[in-house]
MILOTI-846311 format. One line per 8 residues: number of its first residue (from 1); for each residue y negated, x, z of N, C-alpha, C. Coordinates in Angstrom, 2 decimals, padded with zeros to 5 digits. Each point is the difference from the previous one (the first is absolute). Layout:
N
NUM = Y X Z Y X Z Y X Z ~ ...
//
This chain:
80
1 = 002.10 -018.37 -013.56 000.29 -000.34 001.37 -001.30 -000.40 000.68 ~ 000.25 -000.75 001.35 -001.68 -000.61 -000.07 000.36 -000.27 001.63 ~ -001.32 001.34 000.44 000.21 000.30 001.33 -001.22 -001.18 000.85 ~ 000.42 -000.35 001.01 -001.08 -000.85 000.51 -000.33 000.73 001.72 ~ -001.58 000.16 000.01 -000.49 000.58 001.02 -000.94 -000.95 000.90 ~ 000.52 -000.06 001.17 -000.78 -001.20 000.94 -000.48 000.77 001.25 ~ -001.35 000.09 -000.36 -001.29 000.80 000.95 -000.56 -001.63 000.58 ~ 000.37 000.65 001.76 -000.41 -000.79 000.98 -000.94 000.61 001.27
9 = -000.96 -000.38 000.51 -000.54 000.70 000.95 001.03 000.09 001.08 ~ -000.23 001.50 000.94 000.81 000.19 000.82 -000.04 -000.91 001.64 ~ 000.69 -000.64 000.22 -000.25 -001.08 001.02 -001.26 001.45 001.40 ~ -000.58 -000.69 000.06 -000.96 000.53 000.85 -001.63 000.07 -000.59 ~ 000.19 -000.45 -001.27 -001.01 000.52 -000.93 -000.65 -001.22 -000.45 ~ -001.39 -000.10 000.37 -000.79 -001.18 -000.01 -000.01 -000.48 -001.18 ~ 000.66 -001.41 -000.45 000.02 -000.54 -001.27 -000.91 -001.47 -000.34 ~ -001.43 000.54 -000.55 -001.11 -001.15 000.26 000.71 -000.65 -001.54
17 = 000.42 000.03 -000.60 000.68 -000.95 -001.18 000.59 -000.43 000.57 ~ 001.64 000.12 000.66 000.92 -001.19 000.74 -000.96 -000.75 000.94 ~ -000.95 000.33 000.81 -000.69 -000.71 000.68 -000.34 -001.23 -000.04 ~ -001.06 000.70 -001.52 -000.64 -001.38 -000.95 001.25 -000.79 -000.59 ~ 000.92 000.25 -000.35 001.18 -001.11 -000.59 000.75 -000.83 000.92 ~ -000.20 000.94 001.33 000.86 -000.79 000.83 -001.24 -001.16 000.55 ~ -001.18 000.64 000.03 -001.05 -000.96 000.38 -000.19 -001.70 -001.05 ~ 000.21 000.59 -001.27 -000.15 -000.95 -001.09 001.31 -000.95 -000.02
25 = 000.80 000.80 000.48 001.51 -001.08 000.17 -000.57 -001.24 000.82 ~ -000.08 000.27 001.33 -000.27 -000.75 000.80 -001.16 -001.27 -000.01 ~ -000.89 000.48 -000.75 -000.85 -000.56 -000.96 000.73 -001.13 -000.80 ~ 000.61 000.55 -000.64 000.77 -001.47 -001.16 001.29 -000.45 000.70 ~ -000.20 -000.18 001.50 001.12 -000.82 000.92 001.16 000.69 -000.23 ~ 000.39 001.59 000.01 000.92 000.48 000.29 -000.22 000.32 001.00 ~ 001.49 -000.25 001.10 -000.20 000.18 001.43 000.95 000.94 000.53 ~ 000.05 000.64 000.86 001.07 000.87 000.29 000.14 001.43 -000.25
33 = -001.30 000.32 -000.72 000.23 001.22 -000.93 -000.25 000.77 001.07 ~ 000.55 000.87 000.51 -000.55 001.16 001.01 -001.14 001.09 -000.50 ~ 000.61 000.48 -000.96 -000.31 001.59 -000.56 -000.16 000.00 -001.43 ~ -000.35 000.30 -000.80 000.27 000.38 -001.39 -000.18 001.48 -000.68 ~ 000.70 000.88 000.04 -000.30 001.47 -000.79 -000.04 -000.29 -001.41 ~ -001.30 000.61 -000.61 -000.07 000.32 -001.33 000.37 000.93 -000.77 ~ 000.52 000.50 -001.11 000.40 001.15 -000.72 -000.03 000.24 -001.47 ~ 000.85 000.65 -000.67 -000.02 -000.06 -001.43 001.19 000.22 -000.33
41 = 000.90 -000.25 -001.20 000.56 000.16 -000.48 000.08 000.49 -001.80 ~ 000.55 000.98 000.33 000.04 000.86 -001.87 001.31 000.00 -000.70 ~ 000.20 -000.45 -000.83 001.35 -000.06 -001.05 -000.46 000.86 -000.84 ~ 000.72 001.44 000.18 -000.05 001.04 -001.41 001.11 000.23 -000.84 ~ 000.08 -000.14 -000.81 000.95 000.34 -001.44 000.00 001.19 000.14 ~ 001.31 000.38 -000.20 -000.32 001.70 -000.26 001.62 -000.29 -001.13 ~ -000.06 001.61 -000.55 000.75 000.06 -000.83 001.25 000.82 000.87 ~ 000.04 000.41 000.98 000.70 000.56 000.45 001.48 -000.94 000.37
49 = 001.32 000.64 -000.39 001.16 -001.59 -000.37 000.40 000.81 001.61 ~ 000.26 001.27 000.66 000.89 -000.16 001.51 -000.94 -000.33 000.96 ~ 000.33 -001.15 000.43 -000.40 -000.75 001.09 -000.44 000.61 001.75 ~ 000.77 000.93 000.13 -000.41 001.21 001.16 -001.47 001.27 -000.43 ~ 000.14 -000.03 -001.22 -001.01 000.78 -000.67 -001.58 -001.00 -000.31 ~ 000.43 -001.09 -000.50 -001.01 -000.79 -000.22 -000.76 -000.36 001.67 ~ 000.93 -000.30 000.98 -000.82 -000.01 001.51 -000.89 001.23 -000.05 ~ 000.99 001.01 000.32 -000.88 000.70 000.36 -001.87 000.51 -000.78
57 = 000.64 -000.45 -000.87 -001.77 000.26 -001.29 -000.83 -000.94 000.74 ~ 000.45 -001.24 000.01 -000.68 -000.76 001.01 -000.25 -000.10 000.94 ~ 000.68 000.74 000.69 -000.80 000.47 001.91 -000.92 000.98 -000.40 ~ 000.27 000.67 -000.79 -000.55 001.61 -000.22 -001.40 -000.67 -000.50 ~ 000.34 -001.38 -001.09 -001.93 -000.76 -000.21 -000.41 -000.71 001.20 ~ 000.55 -000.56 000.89 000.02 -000.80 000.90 -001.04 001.32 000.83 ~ 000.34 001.08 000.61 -000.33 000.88 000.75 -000.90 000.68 -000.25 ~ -000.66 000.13 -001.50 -000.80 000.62 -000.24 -001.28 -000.88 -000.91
65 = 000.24 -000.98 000.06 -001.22 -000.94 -000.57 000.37 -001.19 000.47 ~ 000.88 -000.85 -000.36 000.11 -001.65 000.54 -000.23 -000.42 001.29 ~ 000.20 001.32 000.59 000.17 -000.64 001.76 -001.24 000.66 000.70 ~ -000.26 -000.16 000.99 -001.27 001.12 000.82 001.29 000.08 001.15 ~ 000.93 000.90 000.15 000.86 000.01 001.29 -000.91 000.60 001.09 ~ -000.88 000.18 000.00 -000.77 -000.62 001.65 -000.09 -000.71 000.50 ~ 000.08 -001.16 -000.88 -000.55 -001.40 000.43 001.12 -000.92 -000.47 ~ 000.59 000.27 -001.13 001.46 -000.87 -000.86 000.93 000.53 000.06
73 = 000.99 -000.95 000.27 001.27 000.65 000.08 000.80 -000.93 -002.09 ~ 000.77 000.70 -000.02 000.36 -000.65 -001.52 001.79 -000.31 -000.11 ~ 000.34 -000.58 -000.52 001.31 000.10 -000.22 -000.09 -000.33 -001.57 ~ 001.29 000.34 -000.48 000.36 000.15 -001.75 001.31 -000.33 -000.10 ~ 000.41 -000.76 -000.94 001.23 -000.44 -000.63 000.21 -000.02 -001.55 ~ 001.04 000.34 -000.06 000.05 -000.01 -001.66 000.85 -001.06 -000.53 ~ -000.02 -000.04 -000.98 000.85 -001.08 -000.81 000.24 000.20 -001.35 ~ 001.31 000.00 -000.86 000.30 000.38 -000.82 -000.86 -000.79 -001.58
//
């Protein structure tokens, strides 16, 4: 099963990477761009086959290493 975890800074939280991309957009004549937030995304395999069980392993990694929840907020989805 192959859980996917998307760590985003928490809106309030100074993001000098979207900055620079949104700066570099504008740069190569993209116009319009307001804002850009940067983040990460993790696709983990796990062997775990119930799908309510496999989330939760993944918040439970999400919460204790993938994310800094001071500063990131995360969401997780699974997929069979």
């Amino acid at each position: 099963m192959k859980a996917t975890v998307t760590v985003m800074l928490k809106s309030g939280v100074l993001d000098p990477q979207g900055k620079a991309i949104a700066h570099a957009l504008g740069t190569l004549g993209f116009t319009g761009v307001n804002d850009v937030r940067a983040g990460k995304v993790l696709e983990i395999e796990l062997s775990e086959t119930d799908p309510e069980k496999a989330k939760a392993t993944a918040e439970e990694m999400a919460r204790k290493l993938l994310a800094n929840t001071v500063i990131e907020s995360f969401q997780v989805s699974v997929a069979g």
